[in-house]
N, C-alpha and C positions, 0 to 999 in steps of 0.2 A: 424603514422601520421594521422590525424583527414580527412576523407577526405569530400570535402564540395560539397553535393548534393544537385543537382539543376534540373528544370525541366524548356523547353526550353517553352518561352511566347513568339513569335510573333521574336526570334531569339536570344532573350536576356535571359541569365542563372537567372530564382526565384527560391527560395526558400518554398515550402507550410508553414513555417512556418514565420509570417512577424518580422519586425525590431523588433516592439515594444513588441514582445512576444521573440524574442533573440538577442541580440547586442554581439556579436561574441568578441572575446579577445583575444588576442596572450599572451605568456608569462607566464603562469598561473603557478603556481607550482604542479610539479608533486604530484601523489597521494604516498600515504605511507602507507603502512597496518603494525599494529601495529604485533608484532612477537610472542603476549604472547600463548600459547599453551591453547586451549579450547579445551573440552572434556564434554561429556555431563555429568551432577551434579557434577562437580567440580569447585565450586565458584573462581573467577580469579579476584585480586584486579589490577585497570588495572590504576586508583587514589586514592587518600586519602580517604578512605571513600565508593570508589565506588565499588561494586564488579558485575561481571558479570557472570551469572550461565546460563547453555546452558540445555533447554528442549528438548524432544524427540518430533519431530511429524512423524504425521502416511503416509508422503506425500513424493514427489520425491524431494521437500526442507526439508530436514528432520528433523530439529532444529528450533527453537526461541532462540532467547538471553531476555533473562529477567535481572533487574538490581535491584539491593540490596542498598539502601544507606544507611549509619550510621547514626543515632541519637543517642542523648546521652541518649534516655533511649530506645534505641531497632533500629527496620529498619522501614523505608519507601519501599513496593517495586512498581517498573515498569513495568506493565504486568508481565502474571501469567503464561501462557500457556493453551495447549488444553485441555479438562477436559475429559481423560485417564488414566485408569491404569496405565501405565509406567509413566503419569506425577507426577502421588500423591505417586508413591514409589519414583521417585526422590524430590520430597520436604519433604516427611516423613524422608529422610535419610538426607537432609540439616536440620532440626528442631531437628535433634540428634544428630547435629555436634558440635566441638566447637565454629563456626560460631553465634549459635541462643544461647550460652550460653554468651552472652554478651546483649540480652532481645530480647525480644519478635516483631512481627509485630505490626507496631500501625496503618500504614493508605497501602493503595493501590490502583493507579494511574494507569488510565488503558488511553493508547494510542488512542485507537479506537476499536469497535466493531465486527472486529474479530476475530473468533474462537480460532487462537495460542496464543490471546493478553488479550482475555478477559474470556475463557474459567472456569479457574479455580476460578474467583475473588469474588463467590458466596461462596466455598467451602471455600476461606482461610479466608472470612469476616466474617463468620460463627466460623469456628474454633479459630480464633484470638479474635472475635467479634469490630474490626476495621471499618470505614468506608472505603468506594471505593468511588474516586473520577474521574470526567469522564465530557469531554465538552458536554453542552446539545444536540448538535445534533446527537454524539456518542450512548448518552445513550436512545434517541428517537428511533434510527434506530436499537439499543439492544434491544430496548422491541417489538419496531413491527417484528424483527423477531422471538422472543420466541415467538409472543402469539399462545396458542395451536390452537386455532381456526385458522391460518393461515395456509396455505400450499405454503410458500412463492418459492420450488421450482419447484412449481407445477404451479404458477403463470409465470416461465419464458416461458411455452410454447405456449404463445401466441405471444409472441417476437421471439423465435425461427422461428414460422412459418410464420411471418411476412418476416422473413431473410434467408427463402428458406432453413432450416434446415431440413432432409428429416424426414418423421412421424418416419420411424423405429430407426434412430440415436435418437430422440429424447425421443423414450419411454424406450431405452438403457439409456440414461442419467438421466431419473425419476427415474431409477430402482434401480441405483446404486448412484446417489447420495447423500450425508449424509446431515441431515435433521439438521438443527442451535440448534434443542435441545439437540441433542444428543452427540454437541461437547462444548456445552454449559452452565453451571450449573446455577441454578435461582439465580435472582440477587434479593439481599433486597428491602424493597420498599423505602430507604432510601437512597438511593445516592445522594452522595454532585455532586450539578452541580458546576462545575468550572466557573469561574468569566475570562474570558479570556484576560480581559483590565487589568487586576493583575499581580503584582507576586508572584513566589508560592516560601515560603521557604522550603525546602527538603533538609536531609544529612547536615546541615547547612549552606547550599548557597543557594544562591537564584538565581532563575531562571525568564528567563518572555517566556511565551507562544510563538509558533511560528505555528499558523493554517492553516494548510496543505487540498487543497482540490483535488479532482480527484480518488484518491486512495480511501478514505473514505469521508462522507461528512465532517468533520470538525477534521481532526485528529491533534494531540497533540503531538507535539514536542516541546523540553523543551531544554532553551537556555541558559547559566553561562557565562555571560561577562566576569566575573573578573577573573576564569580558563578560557577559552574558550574549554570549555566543552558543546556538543549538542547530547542531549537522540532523538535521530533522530526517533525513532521508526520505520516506512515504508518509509517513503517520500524520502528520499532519500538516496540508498540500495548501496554496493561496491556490485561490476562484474554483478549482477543481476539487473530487474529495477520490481518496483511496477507493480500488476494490474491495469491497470487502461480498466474500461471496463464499459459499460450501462446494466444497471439493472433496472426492472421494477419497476416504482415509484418512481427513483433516477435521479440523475444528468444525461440531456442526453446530455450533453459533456462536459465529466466531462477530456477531454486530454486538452480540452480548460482552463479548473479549473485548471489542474496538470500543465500545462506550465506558466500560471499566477502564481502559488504558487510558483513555482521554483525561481522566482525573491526575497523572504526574503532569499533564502541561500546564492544567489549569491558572496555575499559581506563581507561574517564572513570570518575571518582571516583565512590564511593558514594555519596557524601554530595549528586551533581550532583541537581539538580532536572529532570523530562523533560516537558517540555507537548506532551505529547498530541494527534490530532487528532480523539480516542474515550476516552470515559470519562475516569477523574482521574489526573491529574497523579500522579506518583509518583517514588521514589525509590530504589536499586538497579538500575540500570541492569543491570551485570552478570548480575544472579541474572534477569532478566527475560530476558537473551538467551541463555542456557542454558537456560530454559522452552523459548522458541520454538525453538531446536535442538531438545531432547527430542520437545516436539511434530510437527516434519517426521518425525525420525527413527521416533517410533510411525507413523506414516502411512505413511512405506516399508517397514518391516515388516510391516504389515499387508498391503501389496502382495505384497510378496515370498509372503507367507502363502498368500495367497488365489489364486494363480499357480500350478494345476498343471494349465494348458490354456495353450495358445495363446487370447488373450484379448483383446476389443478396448476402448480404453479406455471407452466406455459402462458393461463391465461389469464393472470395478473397482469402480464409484463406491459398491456396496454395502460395497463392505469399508474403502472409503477415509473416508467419513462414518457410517459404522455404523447408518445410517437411512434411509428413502427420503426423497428431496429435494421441494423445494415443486416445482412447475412452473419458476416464476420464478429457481428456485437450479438448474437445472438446467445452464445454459451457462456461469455463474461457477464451479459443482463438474467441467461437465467438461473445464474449461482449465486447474482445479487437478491433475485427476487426468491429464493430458499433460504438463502441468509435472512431477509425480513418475514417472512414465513415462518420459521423458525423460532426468531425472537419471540414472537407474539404467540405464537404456540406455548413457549416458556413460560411466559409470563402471561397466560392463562386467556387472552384473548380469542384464541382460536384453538381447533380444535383439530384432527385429521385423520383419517382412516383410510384404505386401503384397499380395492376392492380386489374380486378376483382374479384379475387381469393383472394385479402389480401395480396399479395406478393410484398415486395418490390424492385426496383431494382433501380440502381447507375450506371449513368453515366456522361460522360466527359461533363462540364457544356461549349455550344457554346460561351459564355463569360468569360474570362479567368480575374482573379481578378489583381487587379493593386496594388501593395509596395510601 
């Protein structure tokens, strides 16, 4: 049972997050995970047309789901994967199957920018000689971080030590982690920007957009009325939830963008089918995005909780994950705990200043915001 957290205002149980960002529902239909058995490169046709093929990644989520549709003269595909060795022998061995003897790739539709999504889409546009197609923000925020001239995670260290992240964790996390080129092959200089007011015909249905923010700036999920079929890509994940976290030069509340975004899925039918870009396929869309609400909202209360100092966000991350982090989750958990930081900053719960050192710190704002 869903349990409903509140943080006490002046005697009376709020919410950190308001009406107009969740209108709560009883009744919802359970969620349903589909039963078909995935395996990594063994394409799984899960509808008419649509098949699902599961890549390797190098990470403690250790898959993407990439999607295959039919056309009548070859496939359309749905993100690509990471561009690894182990990804391109498992597409070398699907392009020798009987799968790709029914024609070739013609185009490739990439979710968002990525690494497991958009990785490969230089290497297969190249070898198909196909375009890729990609919402312009997607593909904005794709070129600024290939360009060599950038050292985009060398740029987060000024936000770390804004956020009390100590010098030696953080010359640990320059050291080891992996640079957008390297998990990312160049892209043509021809990619089609998608038209987002459109619909897109793919596999022979047509679909209309559905722009997803928080997670990525403008991500791409793709909606079939007439199956109620949705290529959900990240926005909205079974048992796991999306990053959503602040990044230098990005959205700086972007939980604020992902709770607004959440309102187009609210309302698709039960019964829609959701292909995932993680784990299976499932169905209850709804009662899945009342999860991930609930979930933020135990995370900001915990914040709020754990909030009876002037605090920087390094040292939330205790109460925010209720564990101590690997090394390697360290800059993904503290972009998530500035993202919640952030919010409630917004929306007037908290407060933050700056001392002389550059350092910021977060506290319980003396005016408590009103719903």
């Amino acid at each position: 049972m869903q349990r409903d957290l509140t943080v006490s205002v002046e005697g009376a149980a709020v919410s950190p997050i308001r009406p107009s960002l969740w209108t709560r529902r009883a009744g919802l239909a359970p969620l349903a995970y589909d039963e078909a058995v995935v395996e990594v490169g063994a394409p799984v046709e899960l509808a008419e047309g649509i098949f699902l093929l599961r890549l390797p990644l190098p990470f403690a989520l250790n898959h993407i789901n990439v999607y295959l549709l039919r056309e009548s003269d070859g496939w359309t595909l749905v993100d690509t994967g990471i561009d690894t060795a182990a990804s391109r022998d498992v597409w070398n061995a699907v392009f020798g199957s009987s799968l790709f003897a029914q024609g070739p790739l013609r185009r490739i539709v990439v979710t968002h920018h990525h690494p497991d999504h958009i990785g490969l889409a230089g290497w297969l546009a190249e070898r198909f000689g196909v375009p890729i197609l990609m919402t312009p923000g997607e593909l904005h925020v794709a070129g600024r971080y290939a360009d060599p001239a950038r050292d985009v995670v060398a740029e987060r260290t000024p936000v770390w030590r804004e956020h009390g992240l100590p010098q030696s964790v953080a010359a640990a996390l320059l050291q080891h982690m992996p640079r957008y080129g390297t998990q990312v092959g160049r892209l043509p200089d021809n990619v089609v920007r998608i038209d987002v007011s459109q619909p897109l015909v793919l596999g022979g249905r047509t679909w209309t957009p559905i722009i997803g923010r928080g997670h990525a700036p403008e991500h791409l999920s793709l909606w079939c009325a007439e199956e109620g079929l949705l290529l959900g890509g990240d926005q909205v994940l079974p048992k796991i939830t999306p990053n959503i976290a602040v990044w230098p030069g990005g959205d700086q509340n972007p939980l604020l963008s992902y709770l607004e975004s959440l309102r187009q899925f609210e309302d698709l039918p039960a019964q829609a089918l959701l292909l995932p870009s993680h784990r299976q396929p499932f169905r209850g869309i709804a009662r899945r995005v009342e999860e991930i609400r609930a979930h933020h909202e135990e995370r900001l209360i915990a914040v709020l909780q754990a909030c009876d100092r002037p605090m920087t966000g390094y040292e939330f991350l205790p109460a925010l994950f209720g564990r101590e982090l690997r090394n390697e989750e360290i800059g993904f958990g503290l972009g998530e705990a500035i993202a919640h930081l952030n919010f409630l900053e917004g929306e007037g719960w908290l407060v933050s200043s700056v001392d002389a050192q550059g350092c910021r710190r977060f506290a319980r704002s003396p005016v408590h915001p009103s719903h």
